[in-house]
C-alpha positions in Angstrom: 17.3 -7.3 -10.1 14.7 -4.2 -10.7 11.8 -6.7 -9.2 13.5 -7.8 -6.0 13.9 -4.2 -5.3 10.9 -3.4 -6.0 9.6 -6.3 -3.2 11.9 -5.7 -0.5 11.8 -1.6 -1.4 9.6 -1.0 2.3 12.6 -2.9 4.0 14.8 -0.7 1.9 12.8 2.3 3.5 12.7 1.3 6.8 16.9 0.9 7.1 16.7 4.3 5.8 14.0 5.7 8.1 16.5 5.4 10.9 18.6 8.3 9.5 15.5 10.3 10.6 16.8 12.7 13.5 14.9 11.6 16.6 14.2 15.8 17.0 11.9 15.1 14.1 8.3 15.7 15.3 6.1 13.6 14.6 8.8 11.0 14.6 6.8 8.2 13.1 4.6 10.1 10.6 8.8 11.3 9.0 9.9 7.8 9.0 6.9 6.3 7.3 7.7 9.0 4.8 10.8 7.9 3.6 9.6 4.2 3.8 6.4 5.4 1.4 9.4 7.0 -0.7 11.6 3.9 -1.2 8.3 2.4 -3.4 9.4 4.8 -6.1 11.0 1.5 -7.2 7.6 -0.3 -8.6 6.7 2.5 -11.1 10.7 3.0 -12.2 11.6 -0.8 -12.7 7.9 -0.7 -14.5 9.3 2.3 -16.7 12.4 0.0 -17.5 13.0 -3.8 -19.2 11.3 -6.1 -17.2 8.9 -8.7 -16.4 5.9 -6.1 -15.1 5.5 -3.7 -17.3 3.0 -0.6 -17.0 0.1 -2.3 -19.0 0.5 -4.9 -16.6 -0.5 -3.3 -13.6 -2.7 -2.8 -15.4 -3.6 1.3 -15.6 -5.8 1.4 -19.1 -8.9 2.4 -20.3 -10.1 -1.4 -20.9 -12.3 -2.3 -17.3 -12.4 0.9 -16.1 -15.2 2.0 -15.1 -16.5 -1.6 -13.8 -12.8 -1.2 -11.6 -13.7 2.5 -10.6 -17.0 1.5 -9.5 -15.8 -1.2 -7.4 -13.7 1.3 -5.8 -16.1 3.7 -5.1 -18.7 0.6 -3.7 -15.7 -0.9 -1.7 -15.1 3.1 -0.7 -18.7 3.8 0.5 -18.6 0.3 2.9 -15.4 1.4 4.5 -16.5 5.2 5.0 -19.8 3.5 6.9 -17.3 1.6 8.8 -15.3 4.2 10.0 -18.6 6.5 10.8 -19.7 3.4 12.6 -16.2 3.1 15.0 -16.2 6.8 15.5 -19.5 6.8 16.4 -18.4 3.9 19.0 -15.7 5.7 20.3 -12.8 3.9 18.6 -9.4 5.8 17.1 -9.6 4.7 13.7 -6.9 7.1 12.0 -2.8 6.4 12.7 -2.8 10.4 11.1 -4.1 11.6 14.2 -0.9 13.4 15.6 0.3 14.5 12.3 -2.3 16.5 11.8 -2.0 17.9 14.6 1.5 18.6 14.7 1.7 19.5 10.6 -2.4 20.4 9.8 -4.5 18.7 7.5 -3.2 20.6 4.3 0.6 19.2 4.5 -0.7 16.0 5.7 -2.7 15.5 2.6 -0.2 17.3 0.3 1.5 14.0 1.4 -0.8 11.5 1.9 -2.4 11.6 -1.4 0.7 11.1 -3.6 2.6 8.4 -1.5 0.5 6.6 0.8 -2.0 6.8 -1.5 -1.1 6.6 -5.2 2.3 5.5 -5.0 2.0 2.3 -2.3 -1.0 1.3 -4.8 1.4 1.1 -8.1 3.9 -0.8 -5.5 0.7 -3.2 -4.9 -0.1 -3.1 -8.1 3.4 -4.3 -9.3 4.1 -6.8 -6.6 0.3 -8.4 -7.2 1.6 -8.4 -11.3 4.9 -9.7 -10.7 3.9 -12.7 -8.5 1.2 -14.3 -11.2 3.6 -13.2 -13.8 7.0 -14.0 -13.2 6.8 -16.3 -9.8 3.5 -17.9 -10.2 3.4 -18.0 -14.2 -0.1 -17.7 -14.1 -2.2 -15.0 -16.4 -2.6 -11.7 -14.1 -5.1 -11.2 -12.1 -4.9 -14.6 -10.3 -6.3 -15.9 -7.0 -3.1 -17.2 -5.7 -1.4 -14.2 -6.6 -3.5 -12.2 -4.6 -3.6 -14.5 -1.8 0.5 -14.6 -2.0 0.6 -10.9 -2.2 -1.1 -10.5 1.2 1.0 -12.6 2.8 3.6 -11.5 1.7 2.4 -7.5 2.2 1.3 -8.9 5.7 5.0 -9.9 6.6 6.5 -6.6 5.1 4.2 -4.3 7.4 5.6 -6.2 10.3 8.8 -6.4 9.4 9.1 -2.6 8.8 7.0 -2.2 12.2 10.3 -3.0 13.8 12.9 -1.8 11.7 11.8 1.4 11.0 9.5 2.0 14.2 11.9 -0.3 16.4 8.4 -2.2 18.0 9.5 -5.3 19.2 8.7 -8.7 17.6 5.8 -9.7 20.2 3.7 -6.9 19.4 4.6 -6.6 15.6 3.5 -10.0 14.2 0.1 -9.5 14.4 0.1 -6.8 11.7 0.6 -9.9 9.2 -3.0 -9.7 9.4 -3.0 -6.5 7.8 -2.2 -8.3 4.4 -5.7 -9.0 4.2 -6.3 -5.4 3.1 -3.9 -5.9 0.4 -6.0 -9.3 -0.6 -9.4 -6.5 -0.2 -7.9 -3.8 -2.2 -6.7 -5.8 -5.2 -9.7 -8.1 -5.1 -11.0 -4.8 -7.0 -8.6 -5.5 -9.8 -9.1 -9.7 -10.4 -13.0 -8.4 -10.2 -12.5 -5.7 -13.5 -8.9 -6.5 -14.6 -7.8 -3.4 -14.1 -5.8 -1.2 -11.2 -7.9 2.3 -10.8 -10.7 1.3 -8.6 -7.7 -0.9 -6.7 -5.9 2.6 -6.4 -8.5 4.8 -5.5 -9.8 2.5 -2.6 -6.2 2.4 -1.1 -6.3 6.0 -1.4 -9.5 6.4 0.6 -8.9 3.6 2.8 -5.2 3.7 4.0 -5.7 7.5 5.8 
């Protein structure tokens, strides 16, 4: 039961995202707060008897540095992208407004922990718990990362709708956001373990 909570948890938070009063400001930066809340569920059922356990997310001192180096690598390309689109004129951050409204220091008080730390153990479990308890395969796996995008993909857009009320023709193509799950966690099949996975998200997703 724990791990099917654990999967559909950013469903779970986007029902509840709804009980946001509309007075909120800024609206969408509130809801995806308690949706980033519901993933609590990945490091809990991890704590508890189950098929993904901590080590298998896996959080050790075995890998590393060769994992935190990737993260940092993957970390410098991105940062050059997103030097690169500002320099071009593109909005590249979806914190804009927030920071704004709220300043930086409250955003990032935020940010760090949830959108940052915590979605990555919810990766991390989901990524763990498709090689081993759907796929049956030894973790990290190929097809468990490709199933995790696709599946992180259809969650994105799913919650784009419940919890953000966009309608269907302009949600589906965040599907394609999976493939930053496949990127991110490509950093733990590399090094076999999750830190470099978690401190890319970090740096990525604001």
């Amino acid at each position: 039961m724990a791990p099917i909570l654990v999967l559909f948890a950013p469903i779970a938070g986007a029902l509840f995202a709804n009980l946001v009063p509309p007075t909120a400001m800024p609206l969408g930066f509130w809801r995806g707060l308690v949706v980033q809340c519901a993933l609590v569920a990945a490091p809990l059922a991890a704590t508890g008897a189950g098929p993904v356990r901590w080590r298998d997310l896996p959080l050790a001192r075995a890998g590393a540095g060769r994992s935190i180096a990737l993260g940092l690598a993957y970390s410098a390309v991105y940062l050059c992208l997103l030097f690169a689109a500002v320099h071009m004129g593109f909005r590249v951050s979806h914190f804009d407004l927030a920071r704004r409204t709220l300043g930086l220091a409250t955003v990032m008080a935020l940010y760090v922990p949830l959108w940052g730390v915590l979605e990555a153990l919810w990766m991390s479990y989901v990524y763990a718990y498709l090689d081993l308890a759907l796929l049956r395969r030894p973790h990290p796996s190929w097809p468990g990362l490709v199933l995790g995008g696709a599946w992180f993909g259809g969650l994105h857009a799913a919650v784009q709708m419940l919890a953000y009320h966009v309608p269907w023709d302009r949600a589906w193509p965040d599907v394609a956001i999976g493939l930053l799950f496949c990127i991110t966690q490509s950093i733990t099949k590399w090094s076999g373990n999750g830190w470099g996975a978690a401190l890319f998200w970090t740096v990525s997703n604001f």
